[in-house]
Every structure is written in C-alpha cells, then in structure tokens.
C-alpha positions as CSV (number, residue, x, y, z in Angstrom):
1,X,0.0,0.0,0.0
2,X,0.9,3.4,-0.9
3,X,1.9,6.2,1.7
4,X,0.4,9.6,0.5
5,X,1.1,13.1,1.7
6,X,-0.8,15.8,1.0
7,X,1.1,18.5,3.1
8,X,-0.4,22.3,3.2
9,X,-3.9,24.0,1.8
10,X,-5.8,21.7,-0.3
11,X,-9.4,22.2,-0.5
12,X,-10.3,18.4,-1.9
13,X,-13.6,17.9,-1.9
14,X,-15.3,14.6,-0.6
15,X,-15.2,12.8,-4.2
16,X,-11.1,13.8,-4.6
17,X,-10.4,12.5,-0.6
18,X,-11.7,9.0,-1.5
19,X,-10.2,8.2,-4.5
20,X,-6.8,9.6,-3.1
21,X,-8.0,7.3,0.4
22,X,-8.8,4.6,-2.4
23,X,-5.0,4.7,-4.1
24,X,-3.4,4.2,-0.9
25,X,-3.2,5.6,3.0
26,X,-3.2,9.1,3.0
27,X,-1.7,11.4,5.8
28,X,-3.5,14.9,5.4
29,X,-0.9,17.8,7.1
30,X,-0.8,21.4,7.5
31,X,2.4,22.8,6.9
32,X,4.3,23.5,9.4
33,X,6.8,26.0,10.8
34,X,9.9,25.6,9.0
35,X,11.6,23.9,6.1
36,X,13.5,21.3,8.9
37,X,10.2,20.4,10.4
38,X,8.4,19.7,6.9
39,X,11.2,17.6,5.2
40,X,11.1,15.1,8.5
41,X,7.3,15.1,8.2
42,X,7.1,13.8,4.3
43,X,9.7,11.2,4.9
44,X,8.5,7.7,4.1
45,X,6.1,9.1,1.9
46,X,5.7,7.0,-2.0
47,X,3.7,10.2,-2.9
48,X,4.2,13.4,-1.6
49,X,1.8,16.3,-2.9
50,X,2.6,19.6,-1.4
51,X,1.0,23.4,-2.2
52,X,4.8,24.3,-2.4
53,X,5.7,25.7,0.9
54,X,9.3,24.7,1.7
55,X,9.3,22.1,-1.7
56,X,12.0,23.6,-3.3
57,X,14.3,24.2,-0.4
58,X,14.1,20.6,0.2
59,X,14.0,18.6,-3.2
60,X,17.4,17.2,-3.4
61,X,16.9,15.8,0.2
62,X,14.1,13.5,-0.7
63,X,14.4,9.9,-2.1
64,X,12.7,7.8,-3.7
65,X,9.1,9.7,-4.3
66,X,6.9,11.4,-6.8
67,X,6.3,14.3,-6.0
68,X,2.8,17.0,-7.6
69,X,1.7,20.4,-6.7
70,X,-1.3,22.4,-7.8
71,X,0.4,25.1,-10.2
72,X,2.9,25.0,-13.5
73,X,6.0,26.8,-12.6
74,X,8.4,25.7,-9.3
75,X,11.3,27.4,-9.8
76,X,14.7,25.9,-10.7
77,X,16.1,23.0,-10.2
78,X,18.3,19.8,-11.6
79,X,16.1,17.2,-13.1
80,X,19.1,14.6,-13.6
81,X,20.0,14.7,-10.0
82,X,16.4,14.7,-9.0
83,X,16.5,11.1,-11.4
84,X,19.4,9.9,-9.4
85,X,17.8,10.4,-6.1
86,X,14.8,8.2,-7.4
87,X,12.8,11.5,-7.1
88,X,10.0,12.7,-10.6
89,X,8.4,15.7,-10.0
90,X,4.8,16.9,-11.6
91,X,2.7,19.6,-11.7
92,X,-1.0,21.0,-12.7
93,X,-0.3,22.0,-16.2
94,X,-3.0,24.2,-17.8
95,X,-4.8,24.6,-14.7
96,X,-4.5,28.1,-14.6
97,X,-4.1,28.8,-17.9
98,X,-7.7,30.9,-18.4
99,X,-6.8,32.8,-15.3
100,X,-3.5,34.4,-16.3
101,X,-4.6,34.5,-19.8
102,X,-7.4,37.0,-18.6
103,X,-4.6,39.0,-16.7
104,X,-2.4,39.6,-19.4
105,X,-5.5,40.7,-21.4
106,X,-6.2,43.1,-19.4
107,X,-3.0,44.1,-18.7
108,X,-2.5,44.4,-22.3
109,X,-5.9,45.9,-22.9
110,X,-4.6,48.7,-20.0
111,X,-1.3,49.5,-21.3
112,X,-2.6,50.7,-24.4
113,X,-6.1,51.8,-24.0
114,X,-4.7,53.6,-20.2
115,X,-7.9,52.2,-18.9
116,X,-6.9,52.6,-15.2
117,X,-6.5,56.6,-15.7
118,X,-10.0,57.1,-16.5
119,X,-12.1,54.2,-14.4
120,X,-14.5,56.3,-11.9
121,X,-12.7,59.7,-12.7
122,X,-15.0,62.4,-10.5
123,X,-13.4,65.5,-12.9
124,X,-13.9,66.4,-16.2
125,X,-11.3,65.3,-18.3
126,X,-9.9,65.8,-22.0
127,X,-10.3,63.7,-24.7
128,X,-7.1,61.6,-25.5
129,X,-7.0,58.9,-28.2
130,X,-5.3,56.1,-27.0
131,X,-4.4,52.4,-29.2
132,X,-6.2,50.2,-30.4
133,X,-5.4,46.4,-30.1
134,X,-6.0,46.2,-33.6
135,X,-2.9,45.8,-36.0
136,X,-0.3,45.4,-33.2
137,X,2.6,43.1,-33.6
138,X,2.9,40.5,-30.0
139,X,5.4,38.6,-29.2
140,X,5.3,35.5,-27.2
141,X,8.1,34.5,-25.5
142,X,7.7,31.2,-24.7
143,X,4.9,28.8,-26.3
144,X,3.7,26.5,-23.6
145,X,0.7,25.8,-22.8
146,X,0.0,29.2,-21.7
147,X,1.9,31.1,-23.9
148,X,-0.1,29.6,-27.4
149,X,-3.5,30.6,-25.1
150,X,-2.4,34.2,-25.2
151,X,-1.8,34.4,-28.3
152,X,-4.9,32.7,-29.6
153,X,-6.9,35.1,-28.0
154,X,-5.0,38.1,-28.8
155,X,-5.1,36.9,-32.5
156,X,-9.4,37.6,-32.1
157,X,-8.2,41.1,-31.5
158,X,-6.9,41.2,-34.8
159,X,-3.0,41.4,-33.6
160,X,-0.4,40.0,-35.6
161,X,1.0,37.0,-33.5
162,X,4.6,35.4,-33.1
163,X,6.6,33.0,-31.0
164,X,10.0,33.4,-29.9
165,X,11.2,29.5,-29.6
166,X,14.4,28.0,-27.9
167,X,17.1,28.5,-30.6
168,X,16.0,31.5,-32.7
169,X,17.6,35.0,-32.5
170,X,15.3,36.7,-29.7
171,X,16.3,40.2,-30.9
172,X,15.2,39.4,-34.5
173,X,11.9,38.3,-33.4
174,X,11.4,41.4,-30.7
175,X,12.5,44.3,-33.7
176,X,9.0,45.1,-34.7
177,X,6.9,43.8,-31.8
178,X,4.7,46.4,-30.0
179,X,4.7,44.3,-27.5
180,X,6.2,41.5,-25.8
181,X,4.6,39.1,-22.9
182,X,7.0,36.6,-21.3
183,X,5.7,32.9,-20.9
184,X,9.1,31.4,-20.2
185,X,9.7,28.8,-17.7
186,X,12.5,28.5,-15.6
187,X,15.8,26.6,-17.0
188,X,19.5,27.0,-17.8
189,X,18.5,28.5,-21.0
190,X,15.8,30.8,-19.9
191,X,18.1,32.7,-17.1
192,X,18.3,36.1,-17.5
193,X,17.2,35.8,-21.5
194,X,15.7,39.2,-21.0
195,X,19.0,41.1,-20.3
196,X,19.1,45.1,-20.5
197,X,20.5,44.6,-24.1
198,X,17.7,43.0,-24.8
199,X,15.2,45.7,-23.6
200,X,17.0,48.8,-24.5
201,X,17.0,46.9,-28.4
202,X,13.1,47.0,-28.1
203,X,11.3,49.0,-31.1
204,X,10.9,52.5,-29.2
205,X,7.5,52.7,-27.3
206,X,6.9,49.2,-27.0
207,X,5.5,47.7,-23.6
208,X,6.4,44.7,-21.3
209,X,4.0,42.4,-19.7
210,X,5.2,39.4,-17.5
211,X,3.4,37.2,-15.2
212,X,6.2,35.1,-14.5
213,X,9.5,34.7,-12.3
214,X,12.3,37.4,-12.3
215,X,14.9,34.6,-13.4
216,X,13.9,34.8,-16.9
217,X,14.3,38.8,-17.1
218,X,16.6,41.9,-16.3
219,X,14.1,44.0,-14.1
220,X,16.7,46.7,-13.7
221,X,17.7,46.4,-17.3
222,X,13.9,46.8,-18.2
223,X,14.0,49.9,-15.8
224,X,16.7,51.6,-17.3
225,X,14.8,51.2,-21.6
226,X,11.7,52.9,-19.4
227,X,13.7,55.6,-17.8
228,X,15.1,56.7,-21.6
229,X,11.5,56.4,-23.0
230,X,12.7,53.4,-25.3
231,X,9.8,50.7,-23.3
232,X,6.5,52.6,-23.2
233,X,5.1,50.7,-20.3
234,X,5.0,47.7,-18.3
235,X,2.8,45.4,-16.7
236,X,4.4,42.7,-13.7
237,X,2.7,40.0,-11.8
238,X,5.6,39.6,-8.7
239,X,5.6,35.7,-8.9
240,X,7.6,34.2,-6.7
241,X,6.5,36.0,-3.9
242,X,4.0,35.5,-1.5
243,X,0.6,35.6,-3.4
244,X,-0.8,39.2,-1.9
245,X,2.2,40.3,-0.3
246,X,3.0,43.9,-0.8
247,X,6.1,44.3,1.4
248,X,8.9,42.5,-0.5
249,X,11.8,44.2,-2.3
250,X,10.3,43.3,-5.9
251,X,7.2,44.2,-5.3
252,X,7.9,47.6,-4.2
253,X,10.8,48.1,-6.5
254,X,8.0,47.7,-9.4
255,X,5.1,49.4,-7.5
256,X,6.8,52.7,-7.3
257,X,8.1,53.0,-10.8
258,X,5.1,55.3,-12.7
259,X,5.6,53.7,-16.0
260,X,4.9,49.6,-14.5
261,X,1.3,48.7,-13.4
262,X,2.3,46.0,-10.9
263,X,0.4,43.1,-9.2
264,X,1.1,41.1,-6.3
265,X,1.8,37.9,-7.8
266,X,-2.0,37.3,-8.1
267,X,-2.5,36.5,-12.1
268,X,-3.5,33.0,-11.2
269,X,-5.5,33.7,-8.2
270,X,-9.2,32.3,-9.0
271,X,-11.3,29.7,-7.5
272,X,-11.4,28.0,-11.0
273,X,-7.7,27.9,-11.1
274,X,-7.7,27.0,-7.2
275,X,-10.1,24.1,-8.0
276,X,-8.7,23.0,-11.6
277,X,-5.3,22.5,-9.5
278,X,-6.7,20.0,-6.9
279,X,-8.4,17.8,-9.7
280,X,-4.9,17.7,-11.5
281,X,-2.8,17.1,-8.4
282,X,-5.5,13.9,-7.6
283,X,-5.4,12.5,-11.5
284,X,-1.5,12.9,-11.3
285,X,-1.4,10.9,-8.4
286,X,-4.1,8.0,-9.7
287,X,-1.7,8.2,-13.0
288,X,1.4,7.5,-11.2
289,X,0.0,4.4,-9.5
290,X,-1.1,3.2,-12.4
291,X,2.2,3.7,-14.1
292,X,1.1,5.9,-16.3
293,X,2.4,9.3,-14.9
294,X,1.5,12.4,-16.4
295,X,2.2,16.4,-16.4
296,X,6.4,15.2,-15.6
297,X,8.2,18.3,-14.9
298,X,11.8,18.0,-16.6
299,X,13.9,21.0,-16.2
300,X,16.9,21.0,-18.7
C-alpha cells in the first residue's frame, strides 16, 4: 500500500479525498513551521503532494518519491539529480491557464487603451486617443501551454501573432513587436534571457508584460529602456513571492516605478484555477500508481 502526503492548503472535496484514500493511506498535514520540520514530516512518503511551501528548499533531500503540486511553474532546479535520487516531480499543467490568460489581457488591454487613468474619474477630463489592439505586432516568449492561449486570444483582436522558440535569434523576433509578454519557464536557458541589451533593443515605445518569475528577465535592465522612453510601459505579476504580499523588495521596486502597473503575484489567483489544481494534483497521483504518470516536470 501506498503512503500519500498531502502536506499544506488543499481544498479536496469529498469525491477527490476518496479516490486519493482509495490509491493508498493518506496522511493529510498542514504545513508547518519551518523547512526542517516539513522535510522530517514527508519522509517515508511513495507520494508526496505539497501546495509548495518549503518544496524547493528541500527537493534534493528527498528519495525515492513522486512528488505534484497544484500550479505549473516551481522554480529551478536539476532534473538529472532529481532522477538519481529516485525523485519525478509533476505539476497541474493548464490549470490556470484561463486565469493568467485573462490577466495579461487586461493588462495588455490597460497599457494601451490607459484604462486605469480614467475608471470612476470624479473630474472632467480631455479627450485623448489612445491604441487600439488592432494591427499590433505581439510577441510571445515562450509557447507553452499558456503562452499559445495568449496568443490565440490576442489573435481575435486582430493582432499580428509570433513565438520566440528556444534557438531562434530573440532580438530578431522582438524588432518590430509592440509588445512583448513573457511565458518562459525557468531553466538553464531561460536565465536572464531578458537582459538590459535586450530591452534597451526593443522597437521605441513598445510595452512589457510578465506574469512570470524574475529569473527569466533583467528587471533593472527593463528599468533603465523605461527611464530613456525606449519601453513605453509595463505590466508585472511579482511571482515568486508570496501571493498578496506587498512588502517585498520586488514588489515595491515595481510598485513605485510610474511607468509599470504591478500586481502582487496574483495573475492565477481564481477559484477555477484554485479548484482546476486540486483535480490535476488527484489525477496525477491516480496516474502514477497506475504507471502511467502524467504532467512530468523535466527541467533542462
């Protein structure tokens, strides 16, 4: 018989419970205080599946164990050692796909339409034409699961759509885009791809949007192209930190720059997402029992 963890804040529902309590014995744990405390607690686990508090911090110290959580991106780390330690890792691909997708739309939608400067304006104010969608040139970078979503949709805006793929010259595809969103995942190949060469290349008056991690991009180099007028305008979910929290470095370093609208690393944040996550993490786990494992993380 299987020993299953579910360590942290999962919502199952009375369905997901027994099939997980049907696959094996399931221990269901809060997390607890520290990083220490939460590797001793998952040890002897066959399945661990964690919301991500202290995961990463403690990957290469586990053996033998698969391991899911309820969201796409975990950060960085070395899938061949992982292998070597008997370790596979899996997460909830596409689970929150509609929810950031609906972010950068209206990110997008607010960087060049300036929607936020006129909602529930008590003044007069002067007519100013801003930009249509229409006609624009996007880049993707990145085309995942989430990134081809955002482009579908932005496509029935009638914007001109491209991919920048692993392997092609980024600042050949950038040169004409009006805009850029970043859908890269974290890797060896993705660090830092979005250097301050990179931004300051940008076609002038271009804008920014990212709802992923720092890793993949030069926040002070992006800075600098909107502090000479080169980027027009950005838009930054703060993943990784703390979903809501507004006293972190990053987050204030964004927050108080005039040219970036800036969330708290909520772009995933809706109950769909919340509850699409917990079905995945439970078929994961009945697909690993079964030998059939699905939604394998491999970091290269």
């Amino acid at each position: 018989m299987k020993t299953i963890t579910v360590i942290g804040n999962f919502n199952f529902n009375p369905e997901q419970k027994a099939r997980l309590e049907a696959l094996g014995k399931v221990r269901f744990l809060p997390n607890p205080g520290s990083a220490q405390e939460w590797l001793g607690l998952v040890q002897g686990s066959d399945v661990i599946c964690s919301d991500g508090f202290s995961l990463l911090a403690n990957l290469y110290d586990l053996k033998n164990v698969f391991v899911t959580y309820p969201y796409i991106e975990l950060g960085v780390f070395d899938s061949k050692k992982l292998e070597e330690n008997g370790v596979t890792i899996a997460n909830t691909q596409g689970s929150n796909r509609d929810s950031i997708v609906e972010w950068v739309m209206f990110m997008i939608l607010s960087l060049f339409r300036k929607f936020p400067s006129v909602l529930n304006v008590t003044h007069d104010i002067p007519l100013e034409l801003s930009q249509s969608l229409s006609g624009k040139d996007l880049l993707v970078v990145g085309k995942g699961n989430i990134g081809t979503k955002i482009g579908t949709v932005c496509e029935s805006f009638g914007m001109s759509v491209d991919f920048f793929l692993r392997g092609e010259s980024l600042s050949k595809k950038a040169k004409y885009a009006d805009v850029i969103v970043n859908s890269l995942n974290c890797n060896s190949t993705s660090r830092n791809l979005l250097d301050e060469n990179f931004f300051m290349s940008l076609k002038p008056k271009a804008y920014y949007v990212s709802f992923v991690r720092q890793y993949t991009y030069d926040l002070e180099g992006l800075i600098k192209a909107l502090d000479k007028g080169i980027v027009a305008g950005a838009a930054i979910d703060c993943d990784p930190e703390a979903p809501g929290n507004t006293s972190n470095d990053f987050y204030q370093r964004v927050l108080n720059h005039k040219k970036i609208l800036a969330t708290p690393h909520i772009a995933f944040a809706t109950a769909q997402a919340k509850a699409n996550g917990a079905e995945e993490v439970v078929k994961n786990i009945e697909s690993y029992i079964q030998g059939r494992p699905r939604n394998l993380v491999v970091k290269i």
